[in-house]
DSSP file (Angstrom, degrees, kcal/mol; ACC not computed):
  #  RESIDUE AA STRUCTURE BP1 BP2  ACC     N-H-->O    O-->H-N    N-H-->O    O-->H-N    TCO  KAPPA ALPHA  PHI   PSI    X-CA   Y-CA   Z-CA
    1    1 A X              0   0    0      0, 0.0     2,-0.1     0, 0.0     0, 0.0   0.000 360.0 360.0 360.0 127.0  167.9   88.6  117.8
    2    2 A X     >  -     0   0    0      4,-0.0     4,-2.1     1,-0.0     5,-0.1  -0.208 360.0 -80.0 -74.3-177.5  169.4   86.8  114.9
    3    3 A X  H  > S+     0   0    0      2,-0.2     4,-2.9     3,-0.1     5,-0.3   0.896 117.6  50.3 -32.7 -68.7  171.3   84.0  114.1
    4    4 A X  H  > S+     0   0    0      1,-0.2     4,-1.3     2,-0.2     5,-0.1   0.951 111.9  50.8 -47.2 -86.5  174.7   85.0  114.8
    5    5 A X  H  > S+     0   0    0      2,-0.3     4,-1.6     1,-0.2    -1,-0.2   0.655 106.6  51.1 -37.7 -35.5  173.8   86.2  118.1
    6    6 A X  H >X S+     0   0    0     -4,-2.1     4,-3.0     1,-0.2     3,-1.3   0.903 113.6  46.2 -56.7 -78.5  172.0   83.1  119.2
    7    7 A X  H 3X S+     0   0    0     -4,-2.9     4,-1.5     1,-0.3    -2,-0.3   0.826 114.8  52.8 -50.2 -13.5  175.1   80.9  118.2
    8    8 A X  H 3X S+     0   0    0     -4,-1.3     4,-1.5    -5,-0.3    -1,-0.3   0.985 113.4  36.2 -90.9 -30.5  177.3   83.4  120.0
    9    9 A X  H <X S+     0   0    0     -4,-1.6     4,-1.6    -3,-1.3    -2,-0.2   0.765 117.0  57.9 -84.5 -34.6  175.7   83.6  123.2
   10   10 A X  H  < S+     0   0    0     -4,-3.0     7,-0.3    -5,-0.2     3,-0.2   0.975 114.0  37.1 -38.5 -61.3  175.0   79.7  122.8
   11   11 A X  H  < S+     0   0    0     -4,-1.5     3,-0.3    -5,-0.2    -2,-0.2   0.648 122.3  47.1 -79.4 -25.1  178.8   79.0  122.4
   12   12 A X  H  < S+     0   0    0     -4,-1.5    -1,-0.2     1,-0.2    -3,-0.2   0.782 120.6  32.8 -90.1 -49.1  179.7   81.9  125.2
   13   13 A X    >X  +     0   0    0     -4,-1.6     4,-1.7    -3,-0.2     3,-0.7  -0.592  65.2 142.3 -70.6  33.0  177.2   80.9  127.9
   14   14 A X  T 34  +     0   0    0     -3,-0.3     5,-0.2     1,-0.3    -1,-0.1   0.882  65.0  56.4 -79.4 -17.7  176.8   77.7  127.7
   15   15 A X  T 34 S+     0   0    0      1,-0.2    -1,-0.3     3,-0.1    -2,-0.0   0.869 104.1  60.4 -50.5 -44.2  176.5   76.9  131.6
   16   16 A X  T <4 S+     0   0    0     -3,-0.7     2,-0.3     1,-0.1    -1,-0.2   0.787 105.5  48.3 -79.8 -38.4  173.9   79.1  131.5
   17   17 A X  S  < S-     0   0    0     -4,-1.7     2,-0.5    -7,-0.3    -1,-0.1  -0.886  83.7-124.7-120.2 161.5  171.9   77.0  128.9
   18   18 A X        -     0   0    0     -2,-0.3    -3,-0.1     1,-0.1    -2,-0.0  -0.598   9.9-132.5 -89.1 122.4  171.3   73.4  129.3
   19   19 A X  S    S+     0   0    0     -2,-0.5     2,-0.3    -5,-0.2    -1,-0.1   0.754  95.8   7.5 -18.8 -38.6  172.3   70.8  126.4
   20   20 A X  S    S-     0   0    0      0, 0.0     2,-0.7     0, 0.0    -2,-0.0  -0.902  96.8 -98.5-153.6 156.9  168.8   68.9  126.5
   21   21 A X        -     0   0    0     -2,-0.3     3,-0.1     1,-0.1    -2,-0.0  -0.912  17.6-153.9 -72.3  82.7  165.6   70.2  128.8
   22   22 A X        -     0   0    0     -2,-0.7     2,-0.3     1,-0.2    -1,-0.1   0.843  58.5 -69.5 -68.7 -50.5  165.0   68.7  131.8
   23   23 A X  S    S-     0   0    0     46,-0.0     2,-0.3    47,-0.0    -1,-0.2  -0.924  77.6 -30.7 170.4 168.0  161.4   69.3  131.8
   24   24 A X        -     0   0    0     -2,-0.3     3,-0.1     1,-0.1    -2,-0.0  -0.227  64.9-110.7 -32.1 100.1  158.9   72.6  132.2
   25   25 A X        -     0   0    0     -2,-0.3    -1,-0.1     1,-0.1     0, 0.0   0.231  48.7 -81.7 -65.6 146.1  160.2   75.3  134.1
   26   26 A X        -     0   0    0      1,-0.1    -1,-0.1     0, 0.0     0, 0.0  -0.059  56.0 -91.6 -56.4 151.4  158.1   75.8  137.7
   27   27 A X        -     0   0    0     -3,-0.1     2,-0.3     1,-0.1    -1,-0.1  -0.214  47.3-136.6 -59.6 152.4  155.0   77.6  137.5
   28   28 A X        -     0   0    0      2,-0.2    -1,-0.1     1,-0.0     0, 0.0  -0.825  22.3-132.1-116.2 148.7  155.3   81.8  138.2
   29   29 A X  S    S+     0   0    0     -2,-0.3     2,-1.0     2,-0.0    -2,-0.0   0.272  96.7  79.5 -69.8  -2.1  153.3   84.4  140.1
   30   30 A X        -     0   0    0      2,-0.0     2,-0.5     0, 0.0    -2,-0.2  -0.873  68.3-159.0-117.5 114.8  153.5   86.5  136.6
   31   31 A X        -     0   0    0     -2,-1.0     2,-0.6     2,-0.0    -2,-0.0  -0.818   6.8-157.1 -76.7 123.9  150.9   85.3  133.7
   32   32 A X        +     0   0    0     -2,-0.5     2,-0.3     2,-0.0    -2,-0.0  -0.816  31.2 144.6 -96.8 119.1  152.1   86.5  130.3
   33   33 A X        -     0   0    0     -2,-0.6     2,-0.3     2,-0.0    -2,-0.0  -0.964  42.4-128.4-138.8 173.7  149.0   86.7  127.6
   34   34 A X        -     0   0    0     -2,-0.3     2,-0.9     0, 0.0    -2,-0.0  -0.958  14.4-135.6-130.3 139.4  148.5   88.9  125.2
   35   35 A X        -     0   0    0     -2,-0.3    -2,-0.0     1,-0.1     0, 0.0  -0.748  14.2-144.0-123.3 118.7  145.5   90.7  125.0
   36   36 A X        -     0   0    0     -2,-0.9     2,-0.3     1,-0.1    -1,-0.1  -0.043  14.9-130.1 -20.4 114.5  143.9   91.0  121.4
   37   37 A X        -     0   0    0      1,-0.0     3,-0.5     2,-0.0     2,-0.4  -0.765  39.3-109.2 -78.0 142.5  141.9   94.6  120.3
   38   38 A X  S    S+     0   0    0     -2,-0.3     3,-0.1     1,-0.2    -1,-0.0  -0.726  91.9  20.5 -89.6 148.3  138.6   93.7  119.0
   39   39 A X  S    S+     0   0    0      1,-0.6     2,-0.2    -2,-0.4    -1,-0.2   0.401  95.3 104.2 114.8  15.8  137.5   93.9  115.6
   40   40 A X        -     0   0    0     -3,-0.5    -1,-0.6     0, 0.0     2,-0.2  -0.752  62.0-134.8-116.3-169.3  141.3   93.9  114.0
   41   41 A X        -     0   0    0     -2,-0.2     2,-0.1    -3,-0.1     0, 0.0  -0.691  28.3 -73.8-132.0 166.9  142.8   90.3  112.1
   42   42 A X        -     0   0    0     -2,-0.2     2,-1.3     1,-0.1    -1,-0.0  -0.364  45.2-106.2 -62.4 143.3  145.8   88.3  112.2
   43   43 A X        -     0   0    0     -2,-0.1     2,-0.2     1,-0.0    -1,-0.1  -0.512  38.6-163.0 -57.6  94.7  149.0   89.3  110.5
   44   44 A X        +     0   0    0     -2,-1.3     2,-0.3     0, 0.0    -3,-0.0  -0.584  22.4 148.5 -91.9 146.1  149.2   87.1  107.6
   45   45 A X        -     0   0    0     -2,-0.2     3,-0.0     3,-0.0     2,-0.0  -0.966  46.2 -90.3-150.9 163.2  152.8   86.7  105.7
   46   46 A X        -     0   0    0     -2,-0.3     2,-0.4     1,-0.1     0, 0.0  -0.498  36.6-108.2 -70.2 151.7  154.3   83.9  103.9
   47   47 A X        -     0   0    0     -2,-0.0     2,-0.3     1,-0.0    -1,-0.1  -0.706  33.9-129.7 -77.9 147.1  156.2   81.4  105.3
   48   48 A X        -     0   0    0     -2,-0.4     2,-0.0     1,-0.1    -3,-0.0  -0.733  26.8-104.2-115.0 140.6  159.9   81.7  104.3
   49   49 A X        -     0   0    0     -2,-0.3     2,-0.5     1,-0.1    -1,-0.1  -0.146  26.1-152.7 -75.6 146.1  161.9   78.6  102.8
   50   50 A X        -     0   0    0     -2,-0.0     2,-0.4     2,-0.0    -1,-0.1  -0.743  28.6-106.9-107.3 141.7  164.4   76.7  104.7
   51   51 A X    >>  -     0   0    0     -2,-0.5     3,-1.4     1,-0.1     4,-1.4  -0.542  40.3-108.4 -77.4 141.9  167.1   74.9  103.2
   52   52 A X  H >> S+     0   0    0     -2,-0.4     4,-3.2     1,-0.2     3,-1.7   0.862 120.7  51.8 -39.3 -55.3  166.2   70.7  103.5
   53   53 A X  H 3> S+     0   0    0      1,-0.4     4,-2.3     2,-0.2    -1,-0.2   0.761 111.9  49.8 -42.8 -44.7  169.3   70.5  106.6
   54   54 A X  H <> S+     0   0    0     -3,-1.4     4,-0.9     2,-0.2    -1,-0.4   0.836 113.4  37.8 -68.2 -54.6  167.6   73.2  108.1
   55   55 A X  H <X S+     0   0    0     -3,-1.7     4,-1.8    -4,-1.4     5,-0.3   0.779 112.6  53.7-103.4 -18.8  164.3   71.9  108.1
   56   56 A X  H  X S+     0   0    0     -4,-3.2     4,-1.9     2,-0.2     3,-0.5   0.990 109.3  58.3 -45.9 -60.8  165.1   68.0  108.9
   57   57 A X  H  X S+     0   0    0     -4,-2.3     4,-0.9     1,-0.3    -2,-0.2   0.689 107.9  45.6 -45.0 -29.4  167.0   69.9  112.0
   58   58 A X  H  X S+     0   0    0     -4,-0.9     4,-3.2     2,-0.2    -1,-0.3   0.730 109.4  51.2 -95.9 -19.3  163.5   71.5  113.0
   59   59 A X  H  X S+     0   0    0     -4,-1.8     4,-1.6    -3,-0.5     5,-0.3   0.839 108.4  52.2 -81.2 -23.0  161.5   68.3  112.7
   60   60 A X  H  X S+     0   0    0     -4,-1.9     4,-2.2    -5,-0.3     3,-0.2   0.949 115.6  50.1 -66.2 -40.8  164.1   66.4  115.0
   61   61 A X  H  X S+     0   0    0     -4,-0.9     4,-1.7     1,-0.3    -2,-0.2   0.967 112.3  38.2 -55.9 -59.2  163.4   69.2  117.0
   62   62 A X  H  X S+     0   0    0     -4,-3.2     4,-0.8     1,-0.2    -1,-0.3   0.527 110.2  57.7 -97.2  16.7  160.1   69.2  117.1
   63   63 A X  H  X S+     0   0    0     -4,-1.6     4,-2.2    -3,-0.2    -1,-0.2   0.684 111.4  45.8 -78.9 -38.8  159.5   65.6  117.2
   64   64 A X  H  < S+     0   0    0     -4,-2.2    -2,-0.2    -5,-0.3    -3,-0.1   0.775 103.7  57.0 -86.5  -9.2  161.4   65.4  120.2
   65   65 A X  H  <>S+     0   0    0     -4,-1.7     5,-1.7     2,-0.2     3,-0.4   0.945 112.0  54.4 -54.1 -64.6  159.8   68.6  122.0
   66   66 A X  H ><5S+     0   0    0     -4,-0.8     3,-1.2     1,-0.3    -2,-0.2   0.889 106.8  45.1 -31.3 -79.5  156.6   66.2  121.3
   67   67 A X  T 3<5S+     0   0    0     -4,-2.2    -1,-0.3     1,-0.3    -2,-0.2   0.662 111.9  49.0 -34.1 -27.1  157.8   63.2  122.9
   68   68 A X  T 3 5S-     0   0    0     -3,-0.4    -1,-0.3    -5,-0.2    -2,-0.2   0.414 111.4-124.5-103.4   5.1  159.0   64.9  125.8
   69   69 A X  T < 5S+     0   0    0     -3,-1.2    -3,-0.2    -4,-0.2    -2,-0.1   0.617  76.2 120.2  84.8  -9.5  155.2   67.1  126.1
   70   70 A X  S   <S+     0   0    0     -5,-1.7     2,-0.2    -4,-0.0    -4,-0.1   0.885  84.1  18.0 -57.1 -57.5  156.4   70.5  126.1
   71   71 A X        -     0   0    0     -9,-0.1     2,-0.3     1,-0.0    -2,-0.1  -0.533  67.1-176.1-109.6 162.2  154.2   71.1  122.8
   72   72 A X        -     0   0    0     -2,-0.2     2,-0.4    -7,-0.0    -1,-0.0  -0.822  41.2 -79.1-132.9 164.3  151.2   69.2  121.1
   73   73 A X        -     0   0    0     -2,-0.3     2,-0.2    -7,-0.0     0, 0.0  -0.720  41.7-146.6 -87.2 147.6  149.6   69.7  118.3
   74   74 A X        -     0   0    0     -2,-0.4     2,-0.4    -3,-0.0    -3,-0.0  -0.622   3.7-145.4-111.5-169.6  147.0   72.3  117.9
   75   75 A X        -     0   0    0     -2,-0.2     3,-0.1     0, 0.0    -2,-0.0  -0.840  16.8-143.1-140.2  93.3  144.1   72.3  116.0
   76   76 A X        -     0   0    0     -2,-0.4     2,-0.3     1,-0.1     5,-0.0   0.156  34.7 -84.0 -70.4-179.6  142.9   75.8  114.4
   77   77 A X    >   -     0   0    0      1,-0.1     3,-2.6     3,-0.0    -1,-0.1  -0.858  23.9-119.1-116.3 175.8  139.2   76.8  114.1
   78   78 A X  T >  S+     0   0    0     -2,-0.3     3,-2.0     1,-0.3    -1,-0.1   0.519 113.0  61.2 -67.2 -30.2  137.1   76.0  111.7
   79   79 A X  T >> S+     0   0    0      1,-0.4     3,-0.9     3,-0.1     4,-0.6   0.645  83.5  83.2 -54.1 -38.8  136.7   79.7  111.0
   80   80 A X  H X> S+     0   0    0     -3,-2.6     2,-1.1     1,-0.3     3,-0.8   0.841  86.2  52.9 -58.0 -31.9  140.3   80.0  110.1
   81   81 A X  H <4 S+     0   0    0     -3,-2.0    -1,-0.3     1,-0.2    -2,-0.1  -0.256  86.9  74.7 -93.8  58.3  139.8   78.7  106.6
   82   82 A X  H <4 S+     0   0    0     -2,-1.1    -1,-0.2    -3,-0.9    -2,-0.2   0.337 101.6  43.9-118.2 -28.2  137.4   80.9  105.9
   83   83 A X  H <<        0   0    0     -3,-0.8    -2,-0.2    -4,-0.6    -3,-0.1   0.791 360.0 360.0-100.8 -33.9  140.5   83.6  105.7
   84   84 A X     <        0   0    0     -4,-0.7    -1,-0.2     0, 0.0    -3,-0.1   0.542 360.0 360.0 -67.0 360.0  142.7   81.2  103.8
């Protein structure tokens, strides 16, 4: 989905999604993983640049994601910089 389509279905639906996140959604009877062939690597690509507005807007974001617990920091392993 792109952009456009987010903001239209944001603006269109908006009952449907909540201004702010009340808190984790209840546990399900369906586990989602995905499960890894062995022997292949990760997909490496570049990260692609954000204009400053843009990326202030994702650290408000994800500072307040933080505060509230949905996400933490992770911490890769050590093995990962072996590939960097």
């Amino acid at each position: 989905m792109v952009k456009s389509e987010c903001d239209y279905y944001g603006r269109n639906y908006d009952e449907v999604f909540p201004g702010e996140l009340l808190g984790m959604p209840p546990e399900r009877e369906v586990v989602f993983s995905i499960d890894l062939e062995h022997g292949t690597n990760p997909i490496s690509c570049t990260p692609y640049r954000m204009a400053s507005l843009e990326l202030k807007k994702l650290k408000e974001q994800l500072e307040d994601l933080l505060s509230k617990g949905f996400i933490r920091p992770s911490v890769p392993p050590l093995e990962l910089y072996a590939y960097v």
